[in-house]
C-alpha distance (Angstrom), angle and dihedral (degrees) to the residues before:
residue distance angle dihedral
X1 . . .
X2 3.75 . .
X3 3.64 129.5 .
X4 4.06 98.7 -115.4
X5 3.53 91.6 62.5
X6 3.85 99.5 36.1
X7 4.24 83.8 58.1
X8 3.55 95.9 -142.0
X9 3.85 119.3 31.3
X10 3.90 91.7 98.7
X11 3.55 136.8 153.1
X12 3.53 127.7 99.3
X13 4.22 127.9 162.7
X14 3.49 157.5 -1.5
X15 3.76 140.7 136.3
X16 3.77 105.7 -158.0
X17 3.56 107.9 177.6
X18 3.98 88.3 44.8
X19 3.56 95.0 52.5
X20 3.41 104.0 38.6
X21 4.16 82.7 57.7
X22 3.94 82.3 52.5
X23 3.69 94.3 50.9
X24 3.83 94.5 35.5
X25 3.85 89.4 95.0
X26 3.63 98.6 50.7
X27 3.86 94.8 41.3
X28 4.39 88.6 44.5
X29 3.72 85.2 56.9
X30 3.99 90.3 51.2
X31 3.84 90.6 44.8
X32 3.69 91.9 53.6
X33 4.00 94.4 56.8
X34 4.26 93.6 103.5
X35 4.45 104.5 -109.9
X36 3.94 120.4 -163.4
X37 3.88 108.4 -95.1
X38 3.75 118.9 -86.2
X39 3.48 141.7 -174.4
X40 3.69 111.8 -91.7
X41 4.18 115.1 -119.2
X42 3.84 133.9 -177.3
X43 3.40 113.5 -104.4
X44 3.81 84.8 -129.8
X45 3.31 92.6 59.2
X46 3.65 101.3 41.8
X47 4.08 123.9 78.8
X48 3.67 116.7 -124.3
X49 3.77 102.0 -99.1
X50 3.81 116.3 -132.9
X51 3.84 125.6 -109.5
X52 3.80 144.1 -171.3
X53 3.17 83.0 -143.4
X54 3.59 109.3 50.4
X55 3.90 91.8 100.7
X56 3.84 85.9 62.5
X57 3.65 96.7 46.1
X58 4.15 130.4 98.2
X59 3.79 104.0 -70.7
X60 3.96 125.7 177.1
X61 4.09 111.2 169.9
X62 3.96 126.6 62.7
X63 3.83 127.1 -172.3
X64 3.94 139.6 -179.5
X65 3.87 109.9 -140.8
X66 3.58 92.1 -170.8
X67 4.24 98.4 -69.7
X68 3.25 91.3 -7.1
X69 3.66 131.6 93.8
X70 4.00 130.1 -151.7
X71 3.41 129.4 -166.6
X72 3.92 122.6 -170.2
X73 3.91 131.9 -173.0
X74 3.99 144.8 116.5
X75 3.26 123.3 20.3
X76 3.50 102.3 20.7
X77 4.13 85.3 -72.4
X78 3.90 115.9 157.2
X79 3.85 110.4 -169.9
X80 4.09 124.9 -158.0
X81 4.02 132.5 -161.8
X82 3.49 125.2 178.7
X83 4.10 89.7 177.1
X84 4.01 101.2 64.4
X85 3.65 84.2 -91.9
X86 3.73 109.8 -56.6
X87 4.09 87.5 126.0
X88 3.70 135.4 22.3
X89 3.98 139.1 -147.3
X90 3.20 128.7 -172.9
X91 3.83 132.4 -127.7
X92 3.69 138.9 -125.9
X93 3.54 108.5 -103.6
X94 4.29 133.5 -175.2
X95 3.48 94.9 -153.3
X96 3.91 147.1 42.8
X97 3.70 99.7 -148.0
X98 3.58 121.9 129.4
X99 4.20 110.7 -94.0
X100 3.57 117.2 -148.7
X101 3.60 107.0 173.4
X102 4.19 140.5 9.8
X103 3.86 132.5 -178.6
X104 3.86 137.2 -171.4
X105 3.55 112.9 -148.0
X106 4.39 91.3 176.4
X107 3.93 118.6 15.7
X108 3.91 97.8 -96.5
X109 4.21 102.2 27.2
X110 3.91 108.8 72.5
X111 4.10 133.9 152.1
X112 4.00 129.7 -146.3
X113 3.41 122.7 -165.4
X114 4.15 133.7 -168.6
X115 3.72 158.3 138.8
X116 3.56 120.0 -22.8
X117 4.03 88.6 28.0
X118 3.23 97.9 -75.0
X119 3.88 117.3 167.6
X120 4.04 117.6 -173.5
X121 3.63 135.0 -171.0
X122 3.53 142.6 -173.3
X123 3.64 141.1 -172.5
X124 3.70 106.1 -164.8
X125 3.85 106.1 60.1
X126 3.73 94.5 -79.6
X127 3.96 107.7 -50.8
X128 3.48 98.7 111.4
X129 4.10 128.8 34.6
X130 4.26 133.0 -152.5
X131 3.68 121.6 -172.2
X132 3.75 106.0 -122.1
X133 3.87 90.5 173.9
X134 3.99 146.4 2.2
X135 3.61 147.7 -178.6
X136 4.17 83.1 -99.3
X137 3.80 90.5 59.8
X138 3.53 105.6 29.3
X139 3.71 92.3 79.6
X140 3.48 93.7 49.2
X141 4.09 92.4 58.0
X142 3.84 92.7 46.9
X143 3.44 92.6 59.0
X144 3.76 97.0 42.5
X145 3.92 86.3 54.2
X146 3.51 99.0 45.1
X147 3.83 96.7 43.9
X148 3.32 86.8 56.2
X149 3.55 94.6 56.3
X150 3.28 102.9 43.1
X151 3.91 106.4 -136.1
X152 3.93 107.2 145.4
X153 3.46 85.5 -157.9
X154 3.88 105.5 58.7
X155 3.91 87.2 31.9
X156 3.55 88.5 62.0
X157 4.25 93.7 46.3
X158 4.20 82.4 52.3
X159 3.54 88.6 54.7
X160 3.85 93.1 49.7
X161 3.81 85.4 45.7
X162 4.02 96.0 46.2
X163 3.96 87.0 42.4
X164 4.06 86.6 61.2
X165 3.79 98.1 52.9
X166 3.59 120.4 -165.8
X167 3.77 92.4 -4.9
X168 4.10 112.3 116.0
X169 3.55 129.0 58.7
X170 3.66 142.2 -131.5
X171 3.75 109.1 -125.1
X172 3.59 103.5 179.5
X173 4.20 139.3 11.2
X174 4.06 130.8 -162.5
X175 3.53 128.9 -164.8
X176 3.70 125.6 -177.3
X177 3.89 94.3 -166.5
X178 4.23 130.4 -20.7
X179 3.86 91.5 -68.4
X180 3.62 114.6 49.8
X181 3.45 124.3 41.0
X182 4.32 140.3 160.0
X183 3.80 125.1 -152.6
X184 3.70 125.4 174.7
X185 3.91 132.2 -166.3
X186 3.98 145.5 173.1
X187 3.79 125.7 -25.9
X188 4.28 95.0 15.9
X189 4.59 92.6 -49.5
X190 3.71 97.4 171.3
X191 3.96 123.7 171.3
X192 3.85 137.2 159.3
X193 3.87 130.3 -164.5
X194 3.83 126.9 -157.6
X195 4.07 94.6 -178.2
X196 3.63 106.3 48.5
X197 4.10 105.2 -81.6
X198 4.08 87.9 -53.8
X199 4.11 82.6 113.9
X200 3.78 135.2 8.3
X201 3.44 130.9 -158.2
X202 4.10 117.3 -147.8
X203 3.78 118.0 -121.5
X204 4.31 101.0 -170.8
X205 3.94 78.3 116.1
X206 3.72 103.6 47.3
X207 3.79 103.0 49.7
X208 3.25 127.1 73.7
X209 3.57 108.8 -117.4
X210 3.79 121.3 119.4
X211 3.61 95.2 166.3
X212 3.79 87.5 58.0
X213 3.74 90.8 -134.9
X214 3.99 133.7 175.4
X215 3.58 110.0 -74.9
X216 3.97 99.9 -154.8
X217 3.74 104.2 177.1
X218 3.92 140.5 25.0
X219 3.85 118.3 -180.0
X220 4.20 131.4 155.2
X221 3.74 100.7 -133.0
X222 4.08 110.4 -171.6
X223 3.96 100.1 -32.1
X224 3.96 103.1 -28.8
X225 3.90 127.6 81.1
X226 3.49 112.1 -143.2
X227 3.97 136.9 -176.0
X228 3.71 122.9 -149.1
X229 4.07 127.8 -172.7
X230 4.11 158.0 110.7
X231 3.90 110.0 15.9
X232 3.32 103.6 5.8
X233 3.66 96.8 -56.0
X234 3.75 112.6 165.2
X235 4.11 123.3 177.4
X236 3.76 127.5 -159.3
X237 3.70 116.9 -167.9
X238 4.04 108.1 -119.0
X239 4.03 97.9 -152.1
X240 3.91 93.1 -168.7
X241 4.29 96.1 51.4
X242 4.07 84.6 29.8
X243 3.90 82.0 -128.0
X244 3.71 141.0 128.4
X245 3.76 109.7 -123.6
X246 3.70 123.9 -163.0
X247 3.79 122.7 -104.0
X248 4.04 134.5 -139.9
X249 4.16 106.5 -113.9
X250 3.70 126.1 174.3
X251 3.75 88.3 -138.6
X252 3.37 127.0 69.8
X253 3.74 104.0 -173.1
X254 3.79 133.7 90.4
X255 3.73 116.6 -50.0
X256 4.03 113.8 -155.2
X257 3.77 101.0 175.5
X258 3.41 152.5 36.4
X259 4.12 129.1 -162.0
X260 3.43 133.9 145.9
X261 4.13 145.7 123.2
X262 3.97 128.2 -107.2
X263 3.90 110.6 -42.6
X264 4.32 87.4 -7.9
X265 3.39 110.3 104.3
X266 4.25 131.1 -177.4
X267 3.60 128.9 -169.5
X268 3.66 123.5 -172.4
X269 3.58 145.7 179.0
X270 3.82 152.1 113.0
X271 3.86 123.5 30.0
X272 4.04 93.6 7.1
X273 3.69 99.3 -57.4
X274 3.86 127.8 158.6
X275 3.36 120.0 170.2
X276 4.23 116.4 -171.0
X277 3.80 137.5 -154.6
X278 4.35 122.5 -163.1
X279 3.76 88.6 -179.3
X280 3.99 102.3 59.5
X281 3.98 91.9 -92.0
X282 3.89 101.4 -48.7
X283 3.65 91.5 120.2
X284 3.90 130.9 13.3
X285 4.41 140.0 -148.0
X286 3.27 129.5 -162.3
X287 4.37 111.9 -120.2
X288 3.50 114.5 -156.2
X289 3.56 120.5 -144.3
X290 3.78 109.5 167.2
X291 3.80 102.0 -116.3
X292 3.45 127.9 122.9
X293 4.32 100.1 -161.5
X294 3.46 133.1 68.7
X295 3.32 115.4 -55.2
X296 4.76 88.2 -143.8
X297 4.05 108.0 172.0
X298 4.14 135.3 13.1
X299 4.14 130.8 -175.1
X300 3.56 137.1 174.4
X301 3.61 115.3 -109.9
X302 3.96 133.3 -128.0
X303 4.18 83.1 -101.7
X304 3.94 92.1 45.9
X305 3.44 97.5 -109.0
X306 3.91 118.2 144.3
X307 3.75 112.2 -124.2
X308 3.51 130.3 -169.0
X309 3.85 137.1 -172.8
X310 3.76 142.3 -170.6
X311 3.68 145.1 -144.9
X312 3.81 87.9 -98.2
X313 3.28 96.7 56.6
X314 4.26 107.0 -104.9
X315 3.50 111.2 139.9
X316 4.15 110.7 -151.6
X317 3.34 120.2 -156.7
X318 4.04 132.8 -163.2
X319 4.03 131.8 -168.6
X320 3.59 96.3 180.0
X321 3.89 107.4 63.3
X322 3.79 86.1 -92.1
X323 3.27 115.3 -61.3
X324 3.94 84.2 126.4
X325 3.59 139.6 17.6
X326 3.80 128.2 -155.0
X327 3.85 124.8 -168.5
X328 3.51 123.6 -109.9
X329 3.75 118.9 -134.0
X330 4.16 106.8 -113.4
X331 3.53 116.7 -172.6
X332 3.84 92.3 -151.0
X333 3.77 114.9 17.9
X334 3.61 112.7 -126.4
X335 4.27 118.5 -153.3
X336 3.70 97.9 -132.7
X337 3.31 132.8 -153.2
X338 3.85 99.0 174.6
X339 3.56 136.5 -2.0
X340 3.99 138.6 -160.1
X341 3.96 132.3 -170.2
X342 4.09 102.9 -101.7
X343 3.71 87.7 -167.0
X344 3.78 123.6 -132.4
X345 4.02 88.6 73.6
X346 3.72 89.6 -56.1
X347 4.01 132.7 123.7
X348 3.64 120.7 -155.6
X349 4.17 105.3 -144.3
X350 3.72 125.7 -163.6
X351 4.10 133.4 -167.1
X352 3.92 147.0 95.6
X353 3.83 92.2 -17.4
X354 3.61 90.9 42.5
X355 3.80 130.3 -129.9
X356 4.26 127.3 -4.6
X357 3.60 135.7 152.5
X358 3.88 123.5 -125.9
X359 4.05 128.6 -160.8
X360 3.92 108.7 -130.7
X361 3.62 106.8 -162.1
């Protein structure tokens, strides 16, 4: 069932780190214009500061809250529309850190999450923001969990972790209803709530990772929760060991994304790849799609088709659960970041240049 009509299951995708290197000319050039001296202040400490021109700015996460849509990005900007995008407002905002990703899982309850570990919630469909978590306090809860537990070896990793302060992102968050939630981040970051962000348990131990590597993506498609990123790394939540076993891909590169319906399951990634699953991940195929880029965000449209889109700007679409994708003809390609059904056979797109809305036919 997709999230338009459910009014509330939102979130759909990003690719941070990819398009911030995309928008990384544009925003050098802006650095380099001289500014009058200023005090310098932690973006943790700092409120995101409002713009006219946040709308137009680098954005990389896109949520439904019910009829509304919610777009998050640089600068700690979070971005609200209550007309399928034709105008913009911006939202109050405790801290100035880079957002990469945001997801409703009911119309008013929703999380962000970002650089420097910054975890955000909000309980009134996006207009105002708390800080459940950062890179401050993230150290602090590893190493209350793994003292506690008493593995020298994951002890030591929180140590590393809490030694590198506010350092690592979140790239990505999942939550099945307004209790329990996952989100995931650079160099393996893996945590899951069961009251709503007020306390998170660390997962370093219960994924299998050794290579500690990005973890891009975490979605529940149909009944399993699975986690997708660097080299080919795909997770599958094991509900009876509470642990996220490794899965068999024919890819081995970066995965970005993750989108799919009931036991149909895509991932995709660098150089145009998509690789798909009809049994809920046991077994995997490669999709080809004829696109050589990064394949950055994916939703499910209003009709229940699958669509896809890349840092270049092609939008793919499939009507038959994936098994093949078609592109869409855009008038002006868009480099995306993230992108959201807009309903009415429209997508809402986010990245470098911002927010737009494209017809798909």
């Amino acid at each position: 069932m997709n999230s338009l009509l459910l009014c509330g299951r939102g979130g759909v995708r990003r690719r941070a780190l990819l398009l911030m290197s995309l928008a990384a000319g544009a925003l050098g050039a802006r650095a380099a214009v001289p500014a009058s001296p200023s005090p310098w202040r932690d973006v943790l400490d700092t409120p995101a500061q409002k713009s006219a021109l946040a709308s137009r700015a680098l954005l990389t996460g896109l949520a439904r809250a019910c009829q509304r849509l919610v777009a998050v990005g640089q600068r700690g900007h979070v971005l609200l529309s209550d007309d399928a995008g034709k105008s913009w407002q911006q939202a109050d905002v405790p801290v100035s850190a880079d957002l990469v990703a945001v997801q409703f899982p009911t119309p008013t309850a929703g999380w962000a999450v970002g650089h420097d570990g910054v975890v955000l919630h909000s309980a009134d469909a996006g207009k105002t923001w708390t800080r459940q978590l950062d890179g401050r306090s993230l150290g602090e809860v590893l190493l209350a969990h793994y003292s506690r537990a008493g593995d020298d070896k994951w002890l030591a990793e929180a140590k590393r972790f809490a030694a590198q302060g506010a350092e690592n992102p979140f790239l990505d968050v999942w939550f099945d209803d307004a209790r329990h939630g996952t989100i995931v981040g650079a160099f393996g970051l893996a945590l899951r709530t069961a009251d709503g962000g007020k306390s998170w348990e660390p997962l370093l131990h219960a994924t299998d990772n050794p290579k500690a590597l990005h973890l891009y993506a975490v979605r529940r498609i149909g009944a399993e929760l699975f986690i997708a990123g660097e080299q080919g790394l795909a997770l599958r939540l094991d509900r009876a060991s509470s642990r996220f076993t490794a899965l068999t891909l024919p890819y081995p590169g970066t995965l970005f994304g993750l989108v799919g319906k009931e036991r149909t399951v895509l991932a995709h990634g660098l150089r145009g790849n998509i690789v798909r699953s009809i049994d809920g991940g046991a077994s995997w195929m490669p999709v080809a799609t004829g696109v050589g880029v990064g394949l950055t965000a994916s939703t499910v449209d209003e009709r229940g088709r699958l669509v896809i889109v890349s840092q270049a700007g092609h939008v793919l679409v499939s009507s038959d659960d994936g098994a093949s994708f078609a592109p869409a003809r855009v008038e002006r390609p868009f480099p995306a970041a993230a992108v959201v059904s807009g309903g009415a056979g429209t997508l809402i797109v986010a990245g470098p240049r911002g927010v737009q809305s494209l017809s798909l036919a």
